[in-house]
PQR file of N, CA, C, O and H, with PARSE charges and radii, in Angstrom:
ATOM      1  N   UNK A   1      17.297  23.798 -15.600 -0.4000 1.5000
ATOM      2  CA  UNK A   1      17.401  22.761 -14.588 -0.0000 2.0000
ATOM      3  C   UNK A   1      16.290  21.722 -14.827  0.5500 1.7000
ATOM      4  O   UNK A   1      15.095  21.983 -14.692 -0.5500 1.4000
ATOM      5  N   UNK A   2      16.840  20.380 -15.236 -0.4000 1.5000
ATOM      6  CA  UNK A   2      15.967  19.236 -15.408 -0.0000 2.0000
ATOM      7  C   UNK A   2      14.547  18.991 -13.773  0.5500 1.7000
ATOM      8  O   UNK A   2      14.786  19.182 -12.580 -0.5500 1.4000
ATOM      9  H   UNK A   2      17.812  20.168 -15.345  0.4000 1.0000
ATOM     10  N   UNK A   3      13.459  18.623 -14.290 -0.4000 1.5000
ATOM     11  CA  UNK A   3      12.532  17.796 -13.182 -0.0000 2.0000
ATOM     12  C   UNK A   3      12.910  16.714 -12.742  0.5500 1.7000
ATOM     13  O   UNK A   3      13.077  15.837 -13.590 -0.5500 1.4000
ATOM     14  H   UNK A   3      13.265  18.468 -15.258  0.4000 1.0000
ATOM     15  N   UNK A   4      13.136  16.425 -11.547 -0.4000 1.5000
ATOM     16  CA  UNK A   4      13.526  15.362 -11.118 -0.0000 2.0000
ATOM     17  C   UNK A   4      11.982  14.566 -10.648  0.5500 1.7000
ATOM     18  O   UNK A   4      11.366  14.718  -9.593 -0.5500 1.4000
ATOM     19  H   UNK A   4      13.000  17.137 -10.859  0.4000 1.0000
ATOM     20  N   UNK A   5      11.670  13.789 -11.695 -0.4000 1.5000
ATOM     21  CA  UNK A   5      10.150  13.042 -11.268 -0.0000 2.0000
ATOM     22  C   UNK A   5      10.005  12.822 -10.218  0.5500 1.7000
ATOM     23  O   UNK A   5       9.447  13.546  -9.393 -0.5500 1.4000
ATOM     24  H   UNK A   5      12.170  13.665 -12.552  0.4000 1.0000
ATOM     25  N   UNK A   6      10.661  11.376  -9.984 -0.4000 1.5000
ATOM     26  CA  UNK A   6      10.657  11.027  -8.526 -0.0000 2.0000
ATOM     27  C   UNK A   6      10.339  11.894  -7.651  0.5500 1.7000
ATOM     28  O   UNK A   6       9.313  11.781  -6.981 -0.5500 1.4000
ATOM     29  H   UNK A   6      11.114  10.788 -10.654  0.4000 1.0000
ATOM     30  N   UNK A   7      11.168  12.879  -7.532 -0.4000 1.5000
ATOM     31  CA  UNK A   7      10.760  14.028  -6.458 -0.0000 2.0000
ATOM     32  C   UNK A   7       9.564  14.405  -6.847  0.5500 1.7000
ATOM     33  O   UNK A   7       9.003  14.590  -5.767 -0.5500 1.4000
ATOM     34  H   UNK A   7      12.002  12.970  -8.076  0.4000 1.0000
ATOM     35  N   UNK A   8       8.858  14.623  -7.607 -0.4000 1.5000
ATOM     36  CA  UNK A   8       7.941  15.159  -7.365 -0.0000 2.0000
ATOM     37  C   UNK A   8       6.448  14.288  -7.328  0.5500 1.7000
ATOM     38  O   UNK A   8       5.378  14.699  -6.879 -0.5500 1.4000
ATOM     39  H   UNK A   8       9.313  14.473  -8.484  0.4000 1.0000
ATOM     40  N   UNK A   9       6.731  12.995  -7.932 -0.4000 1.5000
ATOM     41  CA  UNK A   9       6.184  12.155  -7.123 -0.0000 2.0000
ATOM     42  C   UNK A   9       5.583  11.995  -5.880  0.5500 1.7000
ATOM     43  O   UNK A   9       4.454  12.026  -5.391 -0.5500 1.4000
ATOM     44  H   UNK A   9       7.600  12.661  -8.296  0.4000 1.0000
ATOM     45  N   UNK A  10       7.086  11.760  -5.441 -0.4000 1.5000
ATOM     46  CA  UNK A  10       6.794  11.533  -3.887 -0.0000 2.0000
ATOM     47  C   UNK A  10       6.506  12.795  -2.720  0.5500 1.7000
ATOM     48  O   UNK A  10       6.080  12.902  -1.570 -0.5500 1.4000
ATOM     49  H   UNK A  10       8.003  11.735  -5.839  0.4000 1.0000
ATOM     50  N   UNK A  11       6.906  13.448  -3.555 -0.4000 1.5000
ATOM     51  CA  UNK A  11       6.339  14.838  -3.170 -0.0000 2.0000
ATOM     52  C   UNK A  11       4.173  14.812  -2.945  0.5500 1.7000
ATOM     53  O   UNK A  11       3.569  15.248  -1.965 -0.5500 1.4000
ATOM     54  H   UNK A  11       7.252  13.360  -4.490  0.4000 1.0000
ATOM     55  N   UNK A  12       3.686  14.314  -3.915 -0.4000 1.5000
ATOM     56  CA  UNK A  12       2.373  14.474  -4.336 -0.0000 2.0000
ATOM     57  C   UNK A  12       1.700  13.379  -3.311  0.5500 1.7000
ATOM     58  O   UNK A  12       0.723  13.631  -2.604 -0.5500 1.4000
ATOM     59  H   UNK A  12       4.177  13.960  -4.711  0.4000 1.0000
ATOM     60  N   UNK A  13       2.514  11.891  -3.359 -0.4000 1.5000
ATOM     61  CA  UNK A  13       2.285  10.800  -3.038 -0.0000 2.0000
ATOM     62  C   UNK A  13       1.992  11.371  -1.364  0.5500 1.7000
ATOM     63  O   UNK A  13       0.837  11.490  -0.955 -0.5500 1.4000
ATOM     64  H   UNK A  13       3.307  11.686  -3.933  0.4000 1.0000
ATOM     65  N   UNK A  14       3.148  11.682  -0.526 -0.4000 1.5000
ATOM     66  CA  UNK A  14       3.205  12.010   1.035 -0.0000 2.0000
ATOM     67  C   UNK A  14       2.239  12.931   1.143  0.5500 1.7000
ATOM     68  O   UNK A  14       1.655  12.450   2.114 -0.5500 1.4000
ATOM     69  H   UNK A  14       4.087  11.585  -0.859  0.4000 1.0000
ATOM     70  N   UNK A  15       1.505  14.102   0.815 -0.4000 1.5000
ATOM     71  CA  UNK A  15       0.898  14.970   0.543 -0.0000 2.0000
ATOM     72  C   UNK A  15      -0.654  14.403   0.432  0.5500 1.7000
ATOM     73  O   UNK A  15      -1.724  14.824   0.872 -0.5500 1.4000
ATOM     74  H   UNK A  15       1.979  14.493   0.027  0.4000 1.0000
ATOM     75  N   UNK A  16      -0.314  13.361  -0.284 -0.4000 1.5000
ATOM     76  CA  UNK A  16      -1.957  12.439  -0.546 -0.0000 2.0000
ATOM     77  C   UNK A  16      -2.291  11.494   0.884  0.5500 1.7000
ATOM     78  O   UNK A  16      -3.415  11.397   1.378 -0.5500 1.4000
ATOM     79  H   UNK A  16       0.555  13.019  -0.641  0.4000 1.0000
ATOM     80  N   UNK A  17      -0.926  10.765   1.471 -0.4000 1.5000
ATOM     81  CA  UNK A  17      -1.752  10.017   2.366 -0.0000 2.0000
ATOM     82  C   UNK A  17      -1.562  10.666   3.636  0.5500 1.7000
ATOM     83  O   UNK A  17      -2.273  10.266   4.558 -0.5500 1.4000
ATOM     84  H   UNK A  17      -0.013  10.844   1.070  0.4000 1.0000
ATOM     85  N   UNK A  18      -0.629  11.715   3.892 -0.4000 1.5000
ATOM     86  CA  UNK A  18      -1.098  12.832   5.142 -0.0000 2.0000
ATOM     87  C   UNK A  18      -2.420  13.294   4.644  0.5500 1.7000
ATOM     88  O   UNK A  18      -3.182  13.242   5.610 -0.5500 1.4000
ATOM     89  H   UNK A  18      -0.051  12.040   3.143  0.4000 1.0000
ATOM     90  N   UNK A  19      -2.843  13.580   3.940 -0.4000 1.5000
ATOM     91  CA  UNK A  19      -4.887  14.124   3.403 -0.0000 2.0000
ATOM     92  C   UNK A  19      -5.671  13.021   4.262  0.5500 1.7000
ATOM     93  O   UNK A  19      -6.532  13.260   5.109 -0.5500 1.4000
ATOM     94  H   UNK A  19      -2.224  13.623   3.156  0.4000 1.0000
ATOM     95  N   UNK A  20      -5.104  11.527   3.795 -0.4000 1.5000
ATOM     96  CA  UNK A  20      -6.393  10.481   4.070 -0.0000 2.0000
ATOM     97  C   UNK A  20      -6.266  10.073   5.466  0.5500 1.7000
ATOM     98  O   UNK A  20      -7.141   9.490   6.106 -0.5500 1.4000
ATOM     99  H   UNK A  20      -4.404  11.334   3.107  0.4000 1.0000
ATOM    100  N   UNK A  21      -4.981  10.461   5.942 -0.4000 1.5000
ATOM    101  CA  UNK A  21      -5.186  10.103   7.203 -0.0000 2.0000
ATOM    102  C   UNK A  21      -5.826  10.949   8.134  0.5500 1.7000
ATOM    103  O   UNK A  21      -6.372  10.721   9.214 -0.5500 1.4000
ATOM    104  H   UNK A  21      -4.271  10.935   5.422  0.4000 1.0000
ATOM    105  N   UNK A  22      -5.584  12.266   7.291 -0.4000 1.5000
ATOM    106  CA  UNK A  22      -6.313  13.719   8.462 -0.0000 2.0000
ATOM    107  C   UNK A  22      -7.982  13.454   8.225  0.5500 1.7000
ATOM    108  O   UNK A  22      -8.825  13.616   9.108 -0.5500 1.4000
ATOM    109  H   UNK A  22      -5.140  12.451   6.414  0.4000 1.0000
ATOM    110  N   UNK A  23      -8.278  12.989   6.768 -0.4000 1.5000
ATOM    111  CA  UNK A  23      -9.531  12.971   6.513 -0.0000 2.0000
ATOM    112  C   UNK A  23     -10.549  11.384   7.663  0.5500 1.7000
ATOM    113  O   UNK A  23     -11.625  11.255   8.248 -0.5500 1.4000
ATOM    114  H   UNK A  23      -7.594  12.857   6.050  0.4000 1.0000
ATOM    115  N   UNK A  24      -9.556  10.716   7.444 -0.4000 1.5000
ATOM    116  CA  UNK A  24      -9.730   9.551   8.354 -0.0000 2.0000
ATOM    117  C   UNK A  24     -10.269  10.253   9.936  0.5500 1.7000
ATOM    118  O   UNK A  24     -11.424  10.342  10.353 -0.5500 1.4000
ATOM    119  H   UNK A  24      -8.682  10.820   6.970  0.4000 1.0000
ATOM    120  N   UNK A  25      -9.177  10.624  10.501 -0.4000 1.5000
ATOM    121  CA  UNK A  25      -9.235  11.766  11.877 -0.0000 2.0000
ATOM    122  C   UNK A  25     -10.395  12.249  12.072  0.5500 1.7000
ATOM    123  O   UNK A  25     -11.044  11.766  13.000 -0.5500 1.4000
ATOM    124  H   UNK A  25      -8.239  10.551  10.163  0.4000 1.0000
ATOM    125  N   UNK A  26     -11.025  13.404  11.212 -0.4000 1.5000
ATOM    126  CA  UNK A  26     -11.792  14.034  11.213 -0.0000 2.0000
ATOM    127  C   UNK A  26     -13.170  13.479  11.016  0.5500 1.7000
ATOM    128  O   UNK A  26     -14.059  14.074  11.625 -0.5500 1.4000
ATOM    129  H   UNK A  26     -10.498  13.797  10.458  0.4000 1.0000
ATOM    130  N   UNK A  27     -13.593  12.221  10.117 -0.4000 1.5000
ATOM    131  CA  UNK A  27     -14.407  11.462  10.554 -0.0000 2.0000
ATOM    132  C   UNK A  27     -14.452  11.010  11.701  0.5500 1.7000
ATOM    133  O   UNK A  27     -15.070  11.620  12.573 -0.5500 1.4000
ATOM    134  H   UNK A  27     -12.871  11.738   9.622  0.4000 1.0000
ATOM    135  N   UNK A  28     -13.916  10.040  11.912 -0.4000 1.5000
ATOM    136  CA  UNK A  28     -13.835   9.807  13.521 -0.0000 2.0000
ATOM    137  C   UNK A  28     -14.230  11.081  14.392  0.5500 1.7000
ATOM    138  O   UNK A  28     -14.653  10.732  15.494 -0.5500 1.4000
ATOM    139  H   UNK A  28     -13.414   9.544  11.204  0.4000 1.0000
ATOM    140  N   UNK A  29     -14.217  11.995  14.270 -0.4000 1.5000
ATOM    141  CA  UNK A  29     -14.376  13.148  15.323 -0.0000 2.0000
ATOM    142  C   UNK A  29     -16.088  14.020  14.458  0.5500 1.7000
ATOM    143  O   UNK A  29     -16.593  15.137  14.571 -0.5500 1.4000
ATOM    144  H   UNK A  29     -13.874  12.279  13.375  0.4000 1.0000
ATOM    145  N   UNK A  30     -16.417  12.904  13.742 -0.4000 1.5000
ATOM    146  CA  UNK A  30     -17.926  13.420  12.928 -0.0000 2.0000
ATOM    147  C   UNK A  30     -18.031  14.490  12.199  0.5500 1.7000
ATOM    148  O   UNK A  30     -19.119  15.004  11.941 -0.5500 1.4000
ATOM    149  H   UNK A  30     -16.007  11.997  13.651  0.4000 1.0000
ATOM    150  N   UNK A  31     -16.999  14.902  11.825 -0.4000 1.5000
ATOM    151  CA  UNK A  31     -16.619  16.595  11.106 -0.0000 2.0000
ATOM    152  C   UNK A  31     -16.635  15.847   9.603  0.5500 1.7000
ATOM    153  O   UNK A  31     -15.560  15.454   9.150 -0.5500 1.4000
ATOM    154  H   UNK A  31     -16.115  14.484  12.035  0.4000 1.0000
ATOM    155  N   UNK A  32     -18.170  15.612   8.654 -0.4000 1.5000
ATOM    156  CA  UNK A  32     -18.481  14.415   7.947 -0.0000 2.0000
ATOM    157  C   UNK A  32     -17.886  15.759   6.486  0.5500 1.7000
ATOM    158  O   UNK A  32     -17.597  15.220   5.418 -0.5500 1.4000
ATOM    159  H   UNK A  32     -19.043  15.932   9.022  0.4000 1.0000
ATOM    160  N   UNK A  33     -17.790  16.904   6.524 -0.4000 1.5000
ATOM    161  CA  UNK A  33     -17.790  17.739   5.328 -0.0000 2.0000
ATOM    162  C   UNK A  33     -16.348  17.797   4.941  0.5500 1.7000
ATOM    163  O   UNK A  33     -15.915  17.829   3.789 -0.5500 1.4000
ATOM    164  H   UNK A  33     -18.025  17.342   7.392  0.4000 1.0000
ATOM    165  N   UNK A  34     -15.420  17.810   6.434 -0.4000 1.5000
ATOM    166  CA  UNK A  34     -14.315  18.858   5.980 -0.0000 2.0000
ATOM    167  C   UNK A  34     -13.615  16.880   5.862  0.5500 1.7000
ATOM    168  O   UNK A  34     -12.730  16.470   5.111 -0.5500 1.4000
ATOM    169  H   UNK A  34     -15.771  17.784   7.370  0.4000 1.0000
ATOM    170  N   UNK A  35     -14.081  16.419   6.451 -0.4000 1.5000
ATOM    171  CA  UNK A  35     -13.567  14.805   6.140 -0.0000 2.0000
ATOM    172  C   UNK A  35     -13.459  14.870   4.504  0.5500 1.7000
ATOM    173  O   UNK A  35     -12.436  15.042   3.841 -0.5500 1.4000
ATOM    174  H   UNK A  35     -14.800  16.753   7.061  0.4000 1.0000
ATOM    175  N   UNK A  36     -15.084  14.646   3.946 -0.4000 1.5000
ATOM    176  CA  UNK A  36     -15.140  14.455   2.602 -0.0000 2.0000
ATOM    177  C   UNK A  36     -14.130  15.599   1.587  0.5500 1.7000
ATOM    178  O   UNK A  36     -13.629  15.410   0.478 -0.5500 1.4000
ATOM    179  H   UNK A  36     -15.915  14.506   4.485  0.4000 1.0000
ATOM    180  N   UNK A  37     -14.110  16.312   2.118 -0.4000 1.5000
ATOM    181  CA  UNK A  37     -13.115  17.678   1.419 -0.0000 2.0000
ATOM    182  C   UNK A  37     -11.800  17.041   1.665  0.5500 1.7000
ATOM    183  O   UNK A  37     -11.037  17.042   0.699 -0.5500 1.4000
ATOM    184  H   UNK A  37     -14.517  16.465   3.018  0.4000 1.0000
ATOM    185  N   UNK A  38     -11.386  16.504   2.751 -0.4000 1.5000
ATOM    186  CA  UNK A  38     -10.033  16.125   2.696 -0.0000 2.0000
ATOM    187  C   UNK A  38      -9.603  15.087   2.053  0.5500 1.7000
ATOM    188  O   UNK A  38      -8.486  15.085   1.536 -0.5500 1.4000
ATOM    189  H   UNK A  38     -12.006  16.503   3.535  0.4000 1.0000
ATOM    190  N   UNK A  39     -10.480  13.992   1.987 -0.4000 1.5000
ATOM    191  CA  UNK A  39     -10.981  13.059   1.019 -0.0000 2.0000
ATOM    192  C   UNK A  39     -10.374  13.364  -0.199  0.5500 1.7000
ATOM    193  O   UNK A  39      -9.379  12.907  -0.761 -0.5500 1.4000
ATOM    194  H   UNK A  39     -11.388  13.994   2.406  0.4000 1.0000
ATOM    195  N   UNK A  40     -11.060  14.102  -0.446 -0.4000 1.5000
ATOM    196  CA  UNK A  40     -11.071  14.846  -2.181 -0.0000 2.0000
ATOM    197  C   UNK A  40      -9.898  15.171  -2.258  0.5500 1.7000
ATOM    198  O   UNK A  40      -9.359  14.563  -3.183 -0.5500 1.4000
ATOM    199  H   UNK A  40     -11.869  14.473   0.011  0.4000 1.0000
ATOM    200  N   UNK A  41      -9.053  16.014  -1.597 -0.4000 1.5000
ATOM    201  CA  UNK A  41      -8.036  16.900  -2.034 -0.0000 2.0000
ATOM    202  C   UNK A  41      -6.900  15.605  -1.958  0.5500 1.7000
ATOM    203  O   UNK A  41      -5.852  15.677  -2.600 -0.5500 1.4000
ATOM    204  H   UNK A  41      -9.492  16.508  -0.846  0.4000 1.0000
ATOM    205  N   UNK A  42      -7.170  14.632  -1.256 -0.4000 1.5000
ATOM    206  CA  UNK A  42      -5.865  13.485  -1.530 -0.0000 2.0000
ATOM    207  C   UNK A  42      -6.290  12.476  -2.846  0.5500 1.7000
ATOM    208  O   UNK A  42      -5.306  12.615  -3.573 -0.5500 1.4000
ATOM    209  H   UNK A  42      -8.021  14.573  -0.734  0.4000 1.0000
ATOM    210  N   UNK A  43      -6.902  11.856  -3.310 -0.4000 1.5000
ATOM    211  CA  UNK A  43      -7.594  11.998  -4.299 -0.0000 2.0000
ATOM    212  C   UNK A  43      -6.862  12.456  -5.354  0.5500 1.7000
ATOM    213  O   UNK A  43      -5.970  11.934  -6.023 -0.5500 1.4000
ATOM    214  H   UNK A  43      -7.701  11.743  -2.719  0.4000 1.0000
ATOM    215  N   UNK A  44      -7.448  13.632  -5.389 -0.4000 1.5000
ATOM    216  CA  UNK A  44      -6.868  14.692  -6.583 -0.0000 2.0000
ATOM    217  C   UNK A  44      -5.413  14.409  -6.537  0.5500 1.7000
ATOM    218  O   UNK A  44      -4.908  14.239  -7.646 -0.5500 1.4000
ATOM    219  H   UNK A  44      -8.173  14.056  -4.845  0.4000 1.0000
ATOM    220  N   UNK A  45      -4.424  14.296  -5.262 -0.4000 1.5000
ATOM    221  CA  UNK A  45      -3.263  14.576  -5.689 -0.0000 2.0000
ATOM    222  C   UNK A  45      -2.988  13.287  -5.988  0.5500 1.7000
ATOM    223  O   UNK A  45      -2.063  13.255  -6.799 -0.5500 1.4000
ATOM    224  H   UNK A  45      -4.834  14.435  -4.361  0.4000 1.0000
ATOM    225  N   UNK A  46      -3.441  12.031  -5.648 -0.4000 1.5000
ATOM    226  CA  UNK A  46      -2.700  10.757  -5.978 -0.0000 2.0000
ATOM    227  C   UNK A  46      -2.938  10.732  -7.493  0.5500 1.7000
ATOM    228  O   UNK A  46      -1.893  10.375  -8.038 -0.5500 1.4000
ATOM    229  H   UNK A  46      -4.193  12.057  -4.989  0.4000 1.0000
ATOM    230  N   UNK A  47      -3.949  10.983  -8.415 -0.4000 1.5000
ATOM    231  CA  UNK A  47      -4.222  11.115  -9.535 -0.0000 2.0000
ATOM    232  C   UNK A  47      -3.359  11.867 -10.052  0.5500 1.7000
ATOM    233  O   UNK A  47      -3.430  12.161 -11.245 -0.5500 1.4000
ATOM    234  H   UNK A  47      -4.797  11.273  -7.972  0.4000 1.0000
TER
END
């Protein structure tokens, strides 16, 4: 069964900016570590 890119793309892509927005959140609420960690892990997946 072929990869369908796209899918998995956008798979990685939605995955990355649900991260920056939770990481966004969690600043705002001064939680400055698990922010930067969430940071990171969207990051990683947009790459």
């Amino acid at each position: 069964m072929p990869i369908d890119i796209a899918q998995q793309v956008a798979y990685w892509r939605t995955g990355a900016i649900e991260d920056c927005v939770a990481a966004g959140d969690l600043l705002d609420k001064r939680h400055f570590r698990m922010a930067l960690f969430t940071a990171h892990l969207s990051i990683e997946k947009m790459l």
